[in-house]
N, C-alpha and C positions, 0 to 999 in steps of 0.2 A: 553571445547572440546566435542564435541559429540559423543556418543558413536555408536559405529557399532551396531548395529539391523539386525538381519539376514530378509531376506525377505522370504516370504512364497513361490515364486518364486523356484522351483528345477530344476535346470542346467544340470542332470545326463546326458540329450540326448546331451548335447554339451560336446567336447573334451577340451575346452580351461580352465585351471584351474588358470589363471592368478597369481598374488603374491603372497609370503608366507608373514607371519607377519614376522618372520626374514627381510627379503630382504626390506621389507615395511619401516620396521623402521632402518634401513642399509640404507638406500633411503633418508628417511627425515632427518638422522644425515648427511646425505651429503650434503643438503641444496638443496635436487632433488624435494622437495615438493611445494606442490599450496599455501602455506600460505603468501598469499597476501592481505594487509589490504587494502581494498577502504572506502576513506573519503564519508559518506554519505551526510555529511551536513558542514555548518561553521564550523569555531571553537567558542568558546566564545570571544578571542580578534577580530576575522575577523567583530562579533556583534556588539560589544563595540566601535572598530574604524572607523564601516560603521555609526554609529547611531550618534557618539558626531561630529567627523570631518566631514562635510559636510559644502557646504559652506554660507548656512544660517545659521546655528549653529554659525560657526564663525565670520560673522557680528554682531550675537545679543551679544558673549562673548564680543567682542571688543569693543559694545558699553556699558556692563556693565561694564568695566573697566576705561571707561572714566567718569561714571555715579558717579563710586567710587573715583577717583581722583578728580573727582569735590565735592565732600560730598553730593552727594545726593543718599545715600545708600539707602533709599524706594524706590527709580526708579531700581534703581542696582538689588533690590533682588526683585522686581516683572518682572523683565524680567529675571532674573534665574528662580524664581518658575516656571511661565510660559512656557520657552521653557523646562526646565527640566522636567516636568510634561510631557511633549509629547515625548522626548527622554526616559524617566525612560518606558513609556506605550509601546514602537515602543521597545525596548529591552527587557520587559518582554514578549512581543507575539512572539517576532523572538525565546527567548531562548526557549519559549514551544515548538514553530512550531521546532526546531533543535533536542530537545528531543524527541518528536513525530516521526518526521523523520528518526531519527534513533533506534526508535522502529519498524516502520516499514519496513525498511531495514532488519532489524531481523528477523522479521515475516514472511515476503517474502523471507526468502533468499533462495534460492534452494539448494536442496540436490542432492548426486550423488547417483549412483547404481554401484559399482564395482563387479568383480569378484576376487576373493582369495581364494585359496585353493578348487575350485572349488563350490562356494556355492556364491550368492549374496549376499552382503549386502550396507543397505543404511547409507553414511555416507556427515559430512560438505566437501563442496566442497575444505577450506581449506587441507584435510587430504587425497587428492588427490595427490601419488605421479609419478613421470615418470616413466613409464614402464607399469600402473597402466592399466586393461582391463576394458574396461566400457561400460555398457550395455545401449541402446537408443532406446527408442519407441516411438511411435508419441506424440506428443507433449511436448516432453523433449527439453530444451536447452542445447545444447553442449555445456558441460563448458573450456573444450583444447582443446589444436589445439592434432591432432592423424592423426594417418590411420584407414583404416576399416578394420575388420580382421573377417576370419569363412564365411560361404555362407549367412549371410545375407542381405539382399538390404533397403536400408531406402532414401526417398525423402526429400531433405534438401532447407530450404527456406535459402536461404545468402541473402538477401535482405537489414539486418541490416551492412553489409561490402560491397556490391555494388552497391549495391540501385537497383537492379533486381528484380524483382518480381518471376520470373520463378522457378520452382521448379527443382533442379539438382537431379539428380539420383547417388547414392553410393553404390559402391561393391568394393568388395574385393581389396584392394592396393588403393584406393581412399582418396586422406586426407580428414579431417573435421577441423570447425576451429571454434573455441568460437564466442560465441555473436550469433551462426545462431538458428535453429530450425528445429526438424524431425518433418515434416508434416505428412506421412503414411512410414509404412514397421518397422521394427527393427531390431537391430544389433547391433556388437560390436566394439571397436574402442580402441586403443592401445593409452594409453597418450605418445605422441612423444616431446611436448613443454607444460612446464607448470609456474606457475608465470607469473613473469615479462618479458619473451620469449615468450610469448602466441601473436599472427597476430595483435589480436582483443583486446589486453590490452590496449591500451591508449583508444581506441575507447570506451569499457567498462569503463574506469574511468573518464572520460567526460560523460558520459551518467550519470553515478549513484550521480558521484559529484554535491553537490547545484549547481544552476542556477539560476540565478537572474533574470529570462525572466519575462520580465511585460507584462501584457494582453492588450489588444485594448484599456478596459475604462484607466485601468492606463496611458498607452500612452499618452491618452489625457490629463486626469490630469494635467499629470506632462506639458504638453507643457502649458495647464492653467498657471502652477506656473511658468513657467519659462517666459511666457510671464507677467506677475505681477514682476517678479522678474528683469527682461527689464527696465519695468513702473519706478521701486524701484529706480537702477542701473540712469536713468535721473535724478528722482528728485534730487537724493544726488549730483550728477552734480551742477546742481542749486543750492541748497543751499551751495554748497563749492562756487561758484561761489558769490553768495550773500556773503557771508561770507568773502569773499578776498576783494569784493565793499563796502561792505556798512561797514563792522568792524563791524558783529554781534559778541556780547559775546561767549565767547565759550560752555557756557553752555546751551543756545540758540540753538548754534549749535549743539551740544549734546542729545536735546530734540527735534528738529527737523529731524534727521535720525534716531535717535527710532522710533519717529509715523511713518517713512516712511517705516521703518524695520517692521511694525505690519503688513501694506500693502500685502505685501509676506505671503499666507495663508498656512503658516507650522501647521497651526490646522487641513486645510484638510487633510491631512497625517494619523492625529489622528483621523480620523472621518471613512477615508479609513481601519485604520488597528481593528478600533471597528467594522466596519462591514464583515471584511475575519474572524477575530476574532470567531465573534460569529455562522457567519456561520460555520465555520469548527467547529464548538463545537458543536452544533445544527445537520448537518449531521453525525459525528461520531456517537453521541446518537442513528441516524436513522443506523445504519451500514453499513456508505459508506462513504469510504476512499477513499480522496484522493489523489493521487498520483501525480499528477503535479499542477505546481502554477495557471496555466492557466485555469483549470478546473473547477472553481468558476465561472469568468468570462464565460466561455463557455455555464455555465449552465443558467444564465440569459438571452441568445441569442438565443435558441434553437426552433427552431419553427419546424422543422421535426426529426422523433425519427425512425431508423430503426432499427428492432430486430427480431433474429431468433427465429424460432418456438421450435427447440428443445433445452433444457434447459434453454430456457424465456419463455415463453409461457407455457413450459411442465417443468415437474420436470427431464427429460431425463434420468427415470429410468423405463427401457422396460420393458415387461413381454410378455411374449410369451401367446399369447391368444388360437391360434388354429393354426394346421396345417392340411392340404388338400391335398392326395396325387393323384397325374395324372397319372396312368398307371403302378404302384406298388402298394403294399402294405403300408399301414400305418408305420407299423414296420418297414420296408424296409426303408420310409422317415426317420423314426426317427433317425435311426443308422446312415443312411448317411451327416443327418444331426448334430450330435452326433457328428461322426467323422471328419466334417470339421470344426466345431467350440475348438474342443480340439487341431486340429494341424497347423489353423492358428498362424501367430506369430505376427502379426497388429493385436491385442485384441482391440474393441471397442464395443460399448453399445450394438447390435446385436449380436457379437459374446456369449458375456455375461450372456444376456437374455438364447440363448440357452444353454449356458454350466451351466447354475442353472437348469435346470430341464432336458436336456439331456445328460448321462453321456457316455464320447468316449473314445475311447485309441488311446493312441499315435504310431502313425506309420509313416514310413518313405518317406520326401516329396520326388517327382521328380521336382515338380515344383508351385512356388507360383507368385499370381498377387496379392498383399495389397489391400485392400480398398482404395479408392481414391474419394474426394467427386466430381471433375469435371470426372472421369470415372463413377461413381455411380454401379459399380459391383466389385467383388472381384471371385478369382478364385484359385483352388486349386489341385494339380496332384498327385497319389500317386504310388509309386514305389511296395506295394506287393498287389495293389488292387487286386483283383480276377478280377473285371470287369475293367480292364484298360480303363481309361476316365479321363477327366475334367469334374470335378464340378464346378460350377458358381450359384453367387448368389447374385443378384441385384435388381434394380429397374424395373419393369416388361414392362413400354416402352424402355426401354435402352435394354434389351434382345432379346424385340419384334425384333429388328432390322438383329438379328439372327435365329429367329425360330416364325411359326406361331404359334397365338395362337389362340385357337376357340370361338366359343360365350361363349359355357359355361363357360369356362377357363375366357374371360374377365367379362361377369357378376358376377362370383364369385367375381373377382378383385376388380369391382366399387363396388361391395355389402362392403365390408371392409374399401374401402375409405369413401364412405358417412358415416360412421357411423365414420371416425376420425380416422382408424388404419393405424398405417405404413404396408402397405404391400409392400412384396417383394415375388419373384418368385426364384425359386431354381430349374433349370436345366442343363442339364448331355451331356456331346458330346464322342461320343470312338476316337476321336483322338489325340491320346496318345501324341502327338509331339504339338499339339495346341499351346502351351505356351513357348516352348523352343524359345530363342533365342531372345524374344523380353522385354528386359527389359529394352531397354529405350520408346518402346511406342507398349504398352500390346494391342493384337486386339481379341474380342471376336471370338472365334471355328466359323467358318460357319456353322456345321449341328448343334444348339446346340437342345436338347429333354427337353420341359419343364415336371418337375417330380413333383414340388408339389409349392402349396400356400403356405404364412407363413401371421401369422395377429400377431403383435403386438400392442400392447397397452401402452399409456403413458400420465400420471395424469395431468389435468390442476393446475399450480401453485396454492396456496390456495390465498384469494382476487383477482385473476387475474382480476376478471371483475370488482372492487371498482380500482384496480388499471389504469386499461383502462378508467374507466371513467374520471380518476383524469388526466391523461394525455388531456382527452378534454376539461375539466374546467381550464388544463397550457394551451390551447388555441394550444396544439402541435397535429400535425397530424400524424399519426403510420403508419409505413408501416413494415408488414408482408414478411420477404425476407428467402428462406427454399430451402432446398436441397429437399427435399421431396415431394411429387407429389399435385400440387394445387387444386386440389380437397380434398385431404387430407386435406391442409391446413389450407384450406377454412373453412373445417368441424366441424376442432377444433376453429379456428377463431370465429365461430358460438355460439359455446358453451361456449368461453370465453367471448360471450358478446361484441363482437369486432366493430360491425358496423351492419347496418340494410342494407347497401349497400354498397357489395364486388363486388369490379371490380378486375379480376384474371388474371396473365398472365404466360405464361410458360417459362424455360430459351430457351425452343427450336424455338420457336415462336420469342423471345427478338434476338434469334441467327442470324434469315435473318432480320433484321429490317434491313434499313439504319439508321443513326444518327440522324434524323430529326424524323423517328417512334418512335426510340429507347427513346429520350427526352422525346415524348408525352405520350409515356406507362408509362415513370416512373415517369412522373408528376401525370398523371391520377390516375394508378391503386394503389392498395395498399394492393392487394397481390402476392406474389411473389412464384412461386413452380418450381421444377426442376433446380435450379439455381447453376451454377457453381461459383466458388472463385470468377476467375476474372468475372464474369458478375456482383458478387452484390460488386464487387469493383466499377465496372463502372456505375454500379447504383448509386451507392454514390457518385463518382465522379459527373456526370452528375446532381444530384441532386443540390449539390453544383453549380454546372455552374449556374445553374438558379437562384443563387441568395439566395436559405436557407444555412439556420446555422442547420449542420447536426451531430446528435448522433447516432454514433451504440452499440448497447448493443452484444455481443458475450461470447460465451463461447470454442468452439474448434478450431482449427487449422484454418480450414477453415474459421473462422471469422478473421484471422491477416491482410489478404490483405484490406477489406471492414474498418475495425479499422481505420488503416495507413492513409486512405481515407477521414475520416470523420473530422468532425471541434473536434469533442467529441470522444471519444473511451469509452467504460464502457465494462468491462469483469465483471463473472463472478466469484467468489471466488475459486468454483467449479469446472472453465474453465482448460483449458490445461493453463501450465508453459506460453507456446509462447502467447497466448492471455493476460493474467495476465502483460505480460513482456511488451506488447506497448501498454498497455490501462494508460487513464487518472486516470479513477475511477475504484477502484476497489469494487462493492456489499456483502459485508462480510455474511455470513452465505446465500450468495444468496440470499439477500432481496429485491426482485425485487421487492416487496409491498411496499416498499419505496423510489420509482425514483418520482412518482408523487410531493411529497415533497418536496423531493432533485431539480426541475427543478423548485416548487414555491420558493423555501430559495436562488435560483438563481437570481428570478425577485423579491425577496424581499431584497437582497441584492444592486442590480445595483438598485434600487427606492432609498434606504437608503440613497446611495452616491449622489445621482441624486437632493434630497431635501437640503442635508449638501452642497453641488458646490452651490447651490441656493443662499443661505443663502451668503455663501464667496464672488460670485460676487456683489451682489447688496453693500456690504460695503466695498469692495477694493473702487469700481467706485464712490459708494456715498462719500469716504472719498478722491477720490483723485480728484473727481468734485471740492469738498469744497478745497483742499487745492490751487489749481488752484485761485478759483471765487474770495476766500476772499484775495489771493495775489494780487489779479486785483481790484478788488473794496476798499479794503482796507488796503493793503500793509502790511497784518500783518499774520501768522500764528494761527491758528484756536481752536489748541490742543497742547495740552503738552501730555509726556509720558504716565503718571497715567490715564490722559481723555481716551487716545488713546486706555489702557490696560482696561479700564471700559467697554466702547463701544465693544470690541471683544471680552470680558470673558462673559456679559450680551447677545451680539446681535447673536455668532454666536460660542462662548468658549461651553459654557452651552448646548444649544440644541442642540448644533451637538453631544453631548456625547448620547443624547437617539433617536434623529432621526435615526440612522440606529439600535438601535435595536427593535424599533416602529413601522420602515417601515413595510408596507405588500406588498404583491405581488400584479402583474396584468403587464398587458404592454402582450403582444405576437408579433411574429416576429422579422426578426432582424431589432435591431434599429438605427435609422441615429446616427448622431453627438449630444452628450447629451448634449454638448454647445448650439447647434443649438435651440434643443429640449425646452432650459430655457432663448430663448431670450422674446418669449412673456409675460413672469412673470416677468423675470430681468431686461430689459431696462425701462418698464415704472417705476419700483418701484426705479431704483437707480438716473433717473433724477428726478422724484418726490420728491423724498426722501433730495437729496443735494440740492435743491430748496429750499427744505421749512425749512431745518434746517440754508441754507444761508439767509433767510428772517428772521430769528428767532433772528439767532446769530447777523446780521443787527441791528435789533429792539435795542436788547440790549446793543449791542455796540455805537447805539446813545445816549442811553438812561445815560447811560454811562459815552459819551462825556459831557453832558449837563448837568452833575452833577457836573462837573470840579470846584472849586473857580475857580474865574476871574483870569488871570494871569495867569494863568497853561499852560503847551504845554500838547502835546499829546504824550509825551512820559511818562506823570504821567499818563495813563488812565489805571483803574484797570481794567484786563482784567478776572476777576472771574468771576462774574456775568453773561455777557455774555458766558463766555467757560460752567458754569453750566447748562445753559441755551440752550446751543448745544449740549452737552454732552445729557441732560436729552431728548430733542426732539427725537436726535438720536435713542436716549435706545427704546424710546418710539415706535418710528416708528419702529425697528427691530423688536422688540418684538409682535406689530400688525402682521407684514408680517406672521408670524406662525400661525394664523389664518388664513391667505388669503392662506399658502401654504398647509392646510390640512382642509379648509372649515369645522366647525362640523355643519353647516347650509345652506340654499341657502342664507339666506342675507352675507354672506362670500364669496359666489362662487365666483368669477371673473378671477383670474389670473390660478387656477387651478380646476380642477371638486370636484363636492362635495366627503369627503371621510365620513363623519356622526362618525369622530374620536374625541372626546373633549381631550383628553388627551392634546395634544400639545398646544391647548387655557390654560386648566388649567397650563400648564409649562410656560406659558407667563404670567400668572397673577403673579404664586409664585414667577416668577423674578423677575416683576415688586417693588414689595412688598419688597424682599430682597432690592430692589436698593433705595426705601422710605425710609428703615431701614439705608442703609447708609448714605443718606442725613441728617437724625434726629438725627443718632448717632453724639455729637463731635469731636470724636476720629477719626471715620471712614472718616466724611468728611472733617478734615483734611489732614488725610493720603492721602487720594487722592487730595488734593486741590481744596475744591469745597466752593462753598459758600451757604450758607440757603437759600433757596428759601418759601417767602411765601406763604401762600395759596391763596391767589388771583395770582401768580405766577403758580402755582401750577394748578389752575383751568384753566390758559390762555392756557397753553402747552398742556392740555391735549384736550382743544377743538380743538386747532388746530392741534393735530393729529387725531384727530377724522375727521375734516374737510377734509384732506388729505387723509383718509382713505376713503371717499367718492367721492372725485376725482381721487381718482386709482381707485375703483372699477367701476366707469363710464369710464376710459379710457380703462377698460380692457374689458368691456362688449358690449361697441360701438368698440369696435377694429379700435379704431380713430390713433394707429400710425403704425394698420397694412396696415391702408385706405393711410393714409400720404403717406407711405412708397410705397405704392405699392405691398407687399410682404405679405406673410402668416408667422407668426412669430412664430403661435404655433405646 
């Protein structure tokens, strides 16, 4: 349970003393309290029973059960080791990712701010009880449903309960309800409904609860397997069919839907879950968590990145650089400005800055306007002023529109912009009633008197510009989008190294565009100033239209609507609760120095998986050309179990275990069908491939017949020799293709560009070698059932994979079946 912490927060100006600990705990013994468990992730059995009962799993058990009532317990336990080996790996990464998950449930869980005995403090949202008074400022999430009580006004995004975007305004007698968010203003709210009673409780436990949502590449994956699993689903047709006509053996039969069982690439699985695997290992290192399943994928697709200036760009810790007074005294500014920042009650980085080095006292409001980032001013009224007025303090075009300003007045302004400072403007109007009345849509004084400049200053992130460049070398384009005035922007823009060519636009300018302007600004430009919520919502949206795969990185309130929007959402650690709450990834200690990374371990991940699909189609098609060819040419089956289990542990078992943590990055933009992507490598290499191994296995099998004594039928013909002899081509040619798929030379280029990687040739030698050891060994080629091959056998096979490796490489260099075809394949 956690313990109450007073907060440094002192409450004396407010009358509401909300609960005693008595009544608090008189409360929770009556079962009035929020102690509600939400399941963040599986359970272990939901693990256990997704992973074994599936229903390729249960074709392969089925056939080792018949593999064992036939006695042939070596087929029986190499398709257990086998498929168990992929289930034991698919259960030990789910149970991490479950543990993980529910760390970080922990880590994130938000805390409340109640009031009690007249004093704040911060406690777990569980130990929240009804009745309970609780305190909300911008960027908190309301954790019960309540009323709002005491004079204060808070703007609440509900957008998570009815999919609105519009920001609602809350006073006095107004409910609040879980799941939303205070955008500006603060205030307190009486817990009216809490638990399992709460509007937003199911909606929260859908949300927070696992979800099995698979991403785009997986999507496709799996319809790969499921169409394989189609392909499977005929053959076994056929051979039950064969099997009722011809009176094959049953063990025959037996051995012929296993090899057809190998068909179905449940290794890709394995291949897929070593690649999320090591990504999410590999980003956590970098200190970026993720928070949705989707966000891997996301990050492999990303071809435009949009991010605010302050707390991305800048460390979004202000300091007040200088102040300027217009027609007072210096001191006069200070104090006034002194005293608007102590009696604001929307506290944000501004107010902050001043209240560290100028000190005010608290006096009594008449009337307050929050900060608002699409208003861009805030406003303040005070009941024993001497000089009765409103004070305001904004952005200094936003004021402009209230009070002229002069040259000097705006030369000072640009002098502060160019050089990078936020500037804002802080002027006075005496009409005491300005503000009354309008708090659902706040309008600046007409007469207002500008009284003084204000310049702050704020740090550029540390690598910001190693990080900028790293985002051009992911081949992603940045777009600069700020509430702050674009020449500012620009300025720091500059400094961080951003671009040698800034094209600028303002939100007010974006504001008369038509849709057809509005597109081509925000394709064009790529920096953003003056910008309201929804405009760089609709930036991002629009961006989207046109076809990119869109990231926004945020850290305050104001970034929730543009998040929502984007294919990607990345908040900051740092950020408000509300941002934190609907971003994808969240940047742990703010390590924005590590997005570059994180968007390569994306495109090195989707390459991973993109090389391991390679690999799986060319021997599904090669093995199910062959089991077709050699039923038509010569009425026999091709492989038995053991050949079938050698072929996919040597061709495609093996190297898919370090192809995805081998892969590198590259690729930018988003990318078509990754099916599409591997037809030019995959069709010629899988007809080639069951050509030359049905020529092989031919050879032998004549060679075979005509070793018969006289007298013999053809149902004595030993069919080792030739299976050895397909088998070994097979291996052979698989094992090539890893060369052709990562080129470490140009005489390799052809099916794929050079990558100058040996690693994956040396992983095809060692194979090789292992699979000689098993031929040599007597045990081993037993087990498997193979037979000796000698070295002029030996010698034959490998020329003619060599041969074959010369005719792929010319079919893929003359692009003779892109020509055939008509079509562009690569």
């Amino acid at each position: 349970m956690t313990q109450d912490i007073p907060s440094t927060n002192d409450l004396s100006a407010t009358c509401l003393q909300g609960l005693s600990e008595s009544e608090v705990a008189r409360r929770r013994a009556a079962g009035q309290g929020n102690n509600v468990t939400l399941q963040t992730s599986r359970s272990y059995r939901q693990i256990f029973q997704e992973n074994l009962f599936s229903f390729i799993n249960l074709v392969f058990f089925a056939i080792s059960t018949v593999m064992i009532v036939l006695q042939r317990y070596g087929d029986a336990l190499l398709v257990v080791v086998v498929i168990f080996s992929g289930i034991l790996m698919n259960i030990y990464q789910e149970i991490w990712a479950k543990r993980k998950l529910d760390q970080i449930a922990l880590l994130n869980r938000p805390s409340a701010t109640v009031i009690r005995e007249g004093k704040e403090y911060s406690i777990d949202p569980n130990d929240i009880v009804l009745g309970d008074i609780l305190v909300v400022r911008a960027g908190d999430q309301i954790l019960v449903d309540g009323a709002i009580v005491g004079e204060g006004r808070i703007d609440v995004d509900e957008s998570l309960l009815t999919g609105e975007s519009d920001m609602i305004p809350k006073l006095a007698g107004d409910s609040v309800y879980s799941g939303t968010f205070c955008v500006s203003g603060s205030g307190y709210f009486e817990a009216q409904k809490v638990g399992t009673e709460t509007v937003a409780y199911k909606l929260v436990t859908g949300a927070r609860v696992f979800r099995q949502v698979y991403t785009p590449l997986q999507q496709e994956i799996n319809l790969v397997i499921r169409a394989f699993l189609l392909l499977a689903c005929f053959l076994w047709i056929l051979v039950c069919i064969s099997f009722l006509s011809r009176s094959l053996p049953l063990a025959d039969l037996a051995q012929r839907a296993a090899v057809i069982a190998g068909l179905v690439p449940a290794g890709l699985l394995i291949a897929i879950t070593l690649a999320y695997g090591t990504g999410a290992v590999r980003m956590l290192g970098e200190n970026v968590l993720i928070q949705q399943a989707n966000a891997v994928e996301s990050l492999s697709n990303v071809n435009v990145l949009c991010l605010d200036k302050t707390g991305t760009l800048t460390t979004n810790q202000l300091n007040l650089q200088s102040v300027y007074p217009i027609g007072i005294s210096e001191a006069e500014l200070r104090q006034a400005l002194a005293d608007f920042a102590a009696n604001t009650t929307a506290h944000n980085r501004t107010s902050d800055a001043l209240g560290a080095v100028l000190m005010g006292e608290k006096r009594a409001v008449r009337a307050e306007v929050p900060f608002s980032s699409a208003r861009q001013w805030s406003a303040i009224a005070f009941k024993d002023d001497p000089h009765p007025g409103v004070y305001v303090m904004g952005a200094p075009e936003m004021l402009a529109r209230s009070t002229p300003l002069t040259d000097e007045i705006n030369t000072q302004i640009q002098a502060g912009i160019q050089q990078g400072l936020r500037v804002l403007l802080f002027a006075y109007s005496d009409a005491i009633h300005a503000l009354d009345n309008c708090e659902n849509h706040p309008l600046l004084p007409s007469d207002l008197k500008p009284i003084g400049i204000l310049q702050f200053s704020d740090q550029l992130r540390p690598q910001v510009r190693e990080t900028l460049d790293g985002f051009a070398r992911a081949g992603i384009s940045v777009k600069i989008i700020s509430g702050d005035n674009p020449q500012t922007v620009a300025a720091l823009a500059t400094q961080a190294g951003f671009s040698s060519e800034i094209r600028l636009v303002s939100g007010p300018e974006l504001a008369i565009m038509d849709d057809a302007r509005f597109s081509q600004a925000a394709l064009s430009c790529n920096v953003f100033g003056r910008i309201t919520p929804e405009q760089k919502a609709k930036l991002v949206k629009t961006l989207r239209r046109q076809g990119n795969y869109v990231a926004m990185i945020g850290d305050g309130v104001n970034d929730v609507l543009s998040l929502k929007q984007s294919n990607l959402g990345i908040a900051m650690e740092s950020g408000s609760k509300a941002t934190r709450g609907v971003a994808d990834i969240v940047l742990l200690q703010d390590s924005f120095a590590s997005l570059p990374h994180t968007f390569l371990e994306g495109q090195r991940i989707y390459n991973g998986i993109r090389d391991a699909l390679a690999l799986f189609i060319v021997r599904v098609f090669a093995i199910t050309l062959l089991i077709f060819s050699t039923a038509m040419v010569t009425d026999s089956f091709p492989l038995v179990n053991k050949h079938s289990a050698l072929v996919s542990l040597f061709g495609v078992g093996l190297p898919t275990v370090m192809l995805p943590i081998w892969a590198k990055p590259g690729g930018t933009g988003r990318r078509r069908s990754i099916v599409r992507s591997l037809l030019h490598f995959t069709i010629p290499s899988a007809l080639s491939l069951s050509l030359v191994a049905l020529l092989v296995y031919m050879l032998y099998l004549v060679s075979a017949i005509l070793d018969l004594s006289p007298g013999s039928d053809f149902t004595q013909v030993d069919y080792s020799q030739p299976r050895t002899a397909l088998v070994t081509i097979l291996i052979l040619g698989e094992l090539l293709l890893l060369p052709f798929l990562k080129p470490p030379t140009t005489a390799w280029v052809g099916g794929e560009p050079l990558s100058g990687d040996w690693r994956y040739t040396i992983m095809a030698v060692v194979l090789l070698g292992t699979y000689l050891l098993i031929l040599v060994v007597p045990f081993s080629r037993r087990f498997f059932e193979l037979s000796s091959l000698s070295p002029l056998d030996g010698l034959f096979l490998w020329l003619v994979a060599l041969e074959w490796c010369l005719i792929l490489r010319a079919t893929w260099r003359t692009r003779f079946l892109d020509r055939f075809l008509g079509v562009d394949l690569s």
